[in-house]
C-alpha positions in Angstrom: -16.1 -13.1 47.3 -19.1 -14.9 47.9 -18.4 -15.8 51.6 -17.3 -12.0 51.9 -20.4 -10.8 50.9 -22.8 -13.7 53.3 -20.3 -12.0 56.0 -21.8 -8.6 55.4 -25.1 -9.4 55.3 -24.8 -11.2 58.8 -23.6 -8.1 60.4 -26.4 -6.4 62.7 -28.6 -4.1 61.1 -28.9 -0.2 61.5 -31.1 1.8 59.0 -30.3 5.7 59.3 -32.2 8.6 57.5 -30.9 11.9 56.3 -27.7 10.0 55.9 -26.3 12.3 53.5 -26.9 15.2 55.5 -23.7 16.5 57.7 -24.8 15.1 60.5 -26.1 11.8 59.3 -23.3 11.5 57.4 -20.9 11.3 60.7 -23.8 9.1 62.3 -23.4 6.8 59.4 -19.4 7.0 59.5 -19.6 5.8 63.6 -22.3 3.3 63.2 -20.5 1.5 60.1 -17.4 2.2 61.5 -18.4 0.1 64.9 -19.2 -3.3 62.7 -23.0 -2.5 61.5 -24.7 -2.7 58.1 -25.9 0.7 57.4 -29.1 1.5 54.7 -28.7 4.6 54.3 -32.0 6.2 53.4 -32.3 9.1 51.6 -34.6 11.2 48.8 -31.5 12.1 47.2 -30.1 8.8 46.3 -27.3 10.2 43.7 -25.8 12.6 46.9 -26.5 9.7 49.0 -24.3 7.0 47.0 -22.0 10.0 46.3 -21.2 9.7 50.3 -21.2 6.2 50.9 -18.3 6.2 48.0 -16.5 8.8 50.0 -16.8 6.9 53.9 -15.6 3.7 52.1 -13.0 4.8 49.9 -10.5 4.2 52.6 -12.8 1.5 54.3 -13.9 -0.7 52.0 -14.7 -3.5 54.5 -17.4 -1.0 55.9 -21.3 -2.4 54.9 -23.4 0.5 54.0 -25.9 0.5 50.8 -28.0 3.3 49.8 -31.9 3.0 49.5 -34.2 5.7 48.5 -36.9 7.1 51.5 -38.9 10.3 50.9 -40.3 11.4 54.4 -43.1 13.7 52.6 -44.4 10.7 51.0 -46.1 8.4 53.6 -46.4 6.0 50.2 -42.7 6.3 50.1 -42.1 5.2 53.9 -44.6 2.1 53.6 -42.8 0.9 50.2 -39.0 1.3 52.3 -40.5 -0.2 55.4 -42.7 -3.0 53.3 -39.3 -4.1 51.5 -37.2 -4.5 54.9 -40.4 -6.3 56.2 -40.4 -8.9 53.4 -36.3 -9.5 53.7 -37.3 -10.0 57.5 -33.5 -9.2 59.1 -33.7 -8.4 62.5 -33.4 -4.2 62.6 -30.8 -3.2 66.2 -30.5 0.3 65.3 -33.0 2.8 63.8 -31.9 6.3 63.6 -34.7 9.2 62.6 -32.1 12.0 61.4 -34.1 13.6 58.6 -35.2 17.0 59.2 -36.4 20.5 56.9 -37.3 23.7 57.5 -39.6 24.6 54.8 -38.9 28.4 53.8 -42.4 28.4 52.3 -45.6 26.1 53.0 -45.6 23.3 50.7 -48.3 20.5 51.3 -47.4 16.6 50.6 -49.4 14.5 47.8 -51.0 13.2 52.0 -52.7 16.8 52.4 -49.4 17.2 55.2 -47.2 20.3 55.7 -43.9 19.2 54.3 -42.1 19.9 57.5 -44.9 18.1 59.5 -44.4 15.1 57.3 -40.6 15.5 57.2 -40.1 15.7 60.9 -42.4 14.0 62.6 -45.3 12.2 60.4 -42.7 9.9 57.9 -40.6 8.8 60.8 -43.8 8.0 62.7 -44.5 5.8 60.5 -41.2 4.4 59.3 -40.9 3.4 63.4 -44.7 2.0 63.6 -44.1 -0.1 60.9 -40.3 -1.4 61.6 -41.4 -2.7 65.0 -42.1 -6.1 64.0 -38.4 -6.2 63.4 -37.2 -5.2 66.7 -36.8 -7.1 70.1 -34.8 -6.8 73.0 -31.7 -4.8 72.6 -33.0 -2.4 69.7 -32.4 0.8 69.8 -34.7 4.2 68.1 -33.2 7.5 68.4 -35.0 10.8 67.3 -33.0 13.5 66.2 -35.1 16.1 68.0 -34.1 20.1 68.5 -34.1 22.5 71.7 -36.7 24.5 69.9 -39.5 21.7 71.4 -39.5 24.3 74.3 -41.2 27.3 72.0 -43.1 24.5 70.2 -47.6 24.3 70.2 -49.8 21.5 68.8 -53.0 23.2 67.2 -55.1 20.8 66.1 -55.9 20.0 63.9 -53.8 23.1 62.0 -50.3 20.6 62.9 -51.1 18.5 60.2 -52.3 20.6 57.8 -50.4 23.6 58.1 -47.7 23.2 60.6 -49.7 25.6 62.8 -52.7 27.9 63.4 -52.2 31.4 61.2 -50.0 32.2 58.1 -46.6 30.7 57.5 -43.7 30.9 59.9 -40.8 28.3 59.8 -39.5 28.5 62.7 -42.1 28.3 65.1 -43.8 25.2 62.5 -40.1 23.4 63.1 -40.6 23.9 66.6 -43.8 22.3 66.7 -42.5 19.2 64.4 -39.8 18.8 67.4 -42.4 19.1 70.0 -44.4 16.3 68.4 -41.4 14.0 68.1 -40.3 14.4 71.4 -43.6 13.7 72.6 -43.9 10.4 70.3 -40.4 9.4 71.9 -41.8 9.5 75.4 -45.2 8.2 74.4 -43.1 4.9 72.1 -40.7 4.4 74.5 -42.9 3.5 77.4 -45.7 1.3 74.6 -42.6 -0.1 73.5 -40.4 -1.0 77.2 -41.9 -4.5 77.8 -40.3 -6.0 75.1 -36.8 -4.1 75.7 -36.7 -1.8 72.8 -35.5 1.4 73.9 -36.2 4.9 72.6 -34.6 7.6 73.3 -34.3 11.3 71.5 -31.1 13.6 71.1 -30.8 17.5 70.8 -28.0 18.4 68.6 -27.6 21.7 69.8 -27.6 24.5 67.1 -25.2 22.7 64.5 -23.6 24.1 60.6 -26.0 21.9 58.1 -28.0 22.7 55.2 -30.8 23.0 57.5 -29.5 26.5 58.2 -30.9 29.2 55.5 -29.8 32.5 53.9 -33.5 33.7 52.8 -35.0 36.0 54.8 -33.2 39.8 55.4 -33.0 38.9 59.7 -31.2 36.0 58.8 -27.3 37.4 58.6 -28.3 38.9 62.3 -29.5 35.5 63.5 -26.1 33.5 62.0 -24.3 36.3 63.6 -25.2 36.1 67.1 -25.4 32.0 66.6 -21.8 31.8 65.0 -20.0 31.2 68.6 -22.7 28.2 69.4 -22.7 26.4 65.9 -21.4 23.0 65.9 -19.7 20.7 63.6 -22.0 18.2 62.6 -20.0 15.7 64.1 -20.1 17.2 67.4 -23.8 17.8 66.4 -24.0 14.1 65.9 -22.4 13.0 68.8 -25.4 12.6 71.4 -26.9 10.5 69.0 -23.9 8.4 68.2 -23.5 7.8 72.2 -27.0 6.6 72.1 -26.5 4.0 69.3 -23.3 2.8 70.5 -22.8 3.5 73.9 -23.8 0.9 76.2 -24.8 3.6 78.5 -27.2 4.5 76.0 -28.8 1.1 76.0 -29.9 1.2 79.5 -32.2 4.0 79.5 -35.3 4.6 77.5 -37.6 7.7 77.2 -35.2 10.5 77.5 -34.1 13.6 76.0 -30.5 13.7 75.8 -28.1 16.5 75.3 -24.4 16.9 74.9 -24.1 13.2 75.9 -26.3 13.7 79.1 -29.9 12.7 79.8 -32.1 16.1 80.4 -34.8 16.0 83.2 -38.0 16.9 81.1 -40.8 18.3 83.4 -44.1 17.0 83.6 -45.0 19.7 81.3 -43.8 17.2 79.0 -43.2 14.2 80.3 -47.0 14.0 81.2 -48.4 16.5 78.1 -51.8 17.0 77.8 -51.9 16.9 74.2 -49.4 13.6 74.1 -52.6 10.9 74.0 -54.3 12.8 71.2 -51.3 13.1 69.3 -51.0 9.8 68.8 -54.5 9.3 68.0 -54.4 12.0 65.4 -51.4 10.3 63.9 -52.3 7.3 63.8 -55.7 7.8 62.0 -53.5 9.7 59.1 -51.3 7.0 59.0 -53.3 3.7 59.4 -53.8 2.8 55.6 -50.5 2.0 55.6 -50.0 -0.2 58.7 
């Protein structure tokens, strides 16, 4: 028993959040599957260990534990990243799969916009401060969303309030997705050198609790979307080739979709806003590295 469980912990290490979500549930299944030791992190640690019970019910050789990670709590994200830091094993895989749309603004115990600090600001940090634990060979994929396109960074209104004006999820989600894009362009070339690659994958529009019933044009929306949902495993599958693939290893700094690397203009690729973005961030988020 006791060799069984030194074997386990010798396996490489991924670290995947929103893993009890439908997608990052199916990310978790693959990664585990391929031979990894999974954390999953999650706020909801009771859902979370009620679907790591499920995935090794008829794989009980699989290595996954539960840990708890609150993304609106930058407090949170240092305490999860400060434990792995202390137990020092060497992190290959790091997927960012946590994502809300807020149906009403709601600001973090940090003065964030939930979604802001969901999306983009938690796994900002969780990445900044998990470096130390990669090298050459480690992987960070973003779960991003197509909806970057529509997205806008008012500063400093992002932070604060997801964006300039009154309340409006979709366009504040869009803007959370347009940051993290941007922050896997901007990481992915600080980070090259020392052969960490950083990639981020769009989904597509996919079935998951992200996907709300509240307001009166929503039946409309679901009914013209219905033909172009996804499962969340084929939601989850860009990302999966990124962990796994090897193909997925050799490139770094891209936005992929339905398995395929997108050309990004250099609308993007060389944003005006990307440099001050960081900057921003990391002044908000420098107590805790």
């Amino acid at each position: 028993m006791e060799n069984n469980e030194q074997s386990l912990q010798t396996r490489p290490l991924a670290i995947i959040t929103g893993a009890d979500g439908g997608m990052g549930t199916e990310i978790t299944r693959a990664v585990a599957q391929t031979g990894y030791r999974v954390i999953m992190a999650s706020c909801r640690k009771q859902k979370a260990e009620a679907v790591r019970r499920t995935l090794m019910h008829d794989r009980p050789d699989l290595s996954i534990e539960v840990r708890r990670l609150d993304l609106a709590s930058l407090a949170s994200v240092a305490e999860f990243a400060d434990t792995l830091l202390s137990e020092g094993t060497p992190l290959t895989l790091l997927m960012n799969c946590a994502g809300t749309m807020e149906t009403a603004r709601h600001i973090t115990e940090d003065g964030l916009e939930r979604t802001v600090s969901v999306n983009y600001a938690g796994p900002y940090l969780l990445t900044r401060k998990l470096l130390p634990l990669m090298g050459r060979g480690s992987r960070v994929v973003n779960m991003v969303s197509c909806t970057y396109a529509i997205g806008h960074l008012d500063f400093p209104d992002f932070f604060t309030r997801g964006r300039k004006g009154g309340f409006w999820r979709i366009p504040i989600y869009s803007n959370t997705k347009l940051a993290l894009t941007l922050f896997t362009l901007d990481l992915a070339a600080r980070v090259k050198d020392r052969g960490i690659v950083v990639n981020a994958a769009d989904p597509g529009i996919v079935s998951t609790d992200i996907i709300t019933m509240h307001m009166w044009f929503d039946p409309l929306t679901d009914l013209f979307f219905r033909p172009f949902i996804r499962t969340p495993r084929q939601g989850a599958d860009t990302a999966i080739r990124l962990l796994l693939d090897e193909e997925g290893g050799q490139r770094t700094g891209t936005f992929n979709v339905s398995g395929h690397a997108k050309h990004l203009s250099e609308k993007y690729t060389q944003h005006r806003q990307m440099q001050e973005l960081w900057e921003r961030t990391e002044a908000i988020v420098k107590k805790w590295l």
